[in-house]
Residue, then its C-alpha position, 0 to 999 in steps of 0.5 A: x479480514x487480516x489473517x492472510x497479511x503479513x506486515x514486513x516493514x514500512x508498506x510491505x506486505x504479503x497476501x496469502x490465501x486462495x491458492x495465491x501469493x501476493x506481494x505489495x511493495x515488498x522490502x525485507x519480505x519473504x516466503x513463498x514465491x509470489x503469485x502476483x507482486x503490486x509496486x505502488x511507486x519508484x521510492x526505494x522503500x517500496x520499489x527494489x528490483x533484487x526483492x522482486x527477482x528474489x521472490x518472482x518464479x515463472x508466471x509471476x505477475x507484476x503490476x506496477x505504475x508506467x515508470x517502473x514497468x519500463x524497467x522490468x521484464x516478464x509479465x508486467x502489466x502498467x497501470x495509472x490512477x483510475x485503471x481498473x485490470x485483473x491479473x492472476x485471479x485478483x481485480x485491481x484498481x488504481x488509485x491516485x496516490x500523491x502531495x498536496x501539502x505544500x512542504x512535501x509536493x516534490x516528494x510523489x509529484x502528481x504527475x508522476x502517476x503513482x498509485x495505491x490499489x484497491x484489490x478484492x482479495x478472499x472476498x473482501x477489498x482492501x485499499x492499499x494507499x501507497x505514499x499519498x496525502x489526503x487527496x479528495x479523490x480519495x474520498x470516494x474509495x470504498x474497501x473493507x481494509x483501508x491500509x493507511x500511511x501515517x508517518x507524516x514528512x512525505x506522506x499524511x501524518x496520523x491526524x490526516x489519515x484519520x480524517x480520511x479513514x473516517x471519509x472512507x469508512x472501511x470496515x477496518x483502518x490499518x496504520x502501515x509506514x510509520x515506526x522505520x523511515x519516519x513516525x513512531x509507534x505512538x502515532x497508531x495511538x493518534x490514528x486510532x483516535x482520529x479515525x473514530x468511530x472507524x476501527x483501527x486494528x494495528x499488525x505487529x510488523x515481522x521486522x522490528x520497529x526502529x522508532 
């Protein structure tokens, strides 16, 4: 169920398959020009404007949360939590994304809207979270992939994202943002255990780890 992704760094990935090119938060990503480009939140690791010129052409879709659609031009659909839309093929949904741990609440503020997503992709759905704590919203999203942030220090730590790997339930739980800006590789291992019986399968970043 991985074989179409690409993992650059942090949360970026590239989707390829179907005749499509998608693109989620990309940083230091390439390859062909995309399809449709999902920005989950306006942090400069997951939201940069040259990367996302860079890789659109014309008819590029961009689907991304009110705050930084203002900012773009083109084909931009908004979104806030609970939006449900179709863009370039795929069905999207957004989902809250954001703290409730005390020591990290002004890092992705509720009210800010941001957002993961879960696409149906290939025939199979995958729960892209973005930034977020284990919010119990949360625990009624359903996907094959689950692609968690594990860092800790603005998002769940990999304890917390097991315990909602294990709420979720997917068919595969993949660790993402952890091993550059913060976490080290040795919190997939602490993922992993914390998410069973859930089966975690990690991606080799493009782009080297720098923790």
């Amino acid at each position: 169920m991985l074989e179409g992704f690409t993992w650059f760094r942090q949360s970026a990935y590239r989707w390829e398959g179907d005749g499509l090119v998608v693109y989620i938060d990309p940083w230091e990503a390439e390859g062909p020009p995309a399809d449709l480009i999902l920005i989950t939140h306006a942090h400069q690791d997951h939201y940069q404007p040259d990367e996302i010129e860079r890789l659109r052409k014309d008819g590029t879709s961009l689907v991304a949360p009110h705050d930084i659609a203002r900012e773009l031009s083109g084909d931009v659909t908004p979104v806030t939590p609970g939006d449900a839309v179709q863009i370039a093929g795929v069905a999207i949904q957004a989902v809250p994304a954001y703290n409730i741990v005390e020591e990290r609440l002004q890092a992705h503020p509720k009210e800010n809207n941001w957002v993961g997503y879960v696409l149906t992709l290939g025939g199979h759905t995958y729960y892209h979270a973005g930034d977020t704590d284990h919010l119990p919203e949360l625990d009624s999203v359903r996907a094959n992939v689950a692609m968690l942030p594990i860092g800790g220090t603005y998002t769940m730590d990999a304890e917390q994202a097991g315990g909602l790997a294990r709420a979720i339930n997917p068919d595969l739980a993949v660790p993402m943002h952890y091993g550059f800006v913060v976490g080290s590789q040795k919190d997939a291992v602490t993922f992993a255990n914390a998410a069973k019986p859930v089966t975690v399968q990690t991606l080799e970043p493009l782009r080297p780890f720098e923790r």
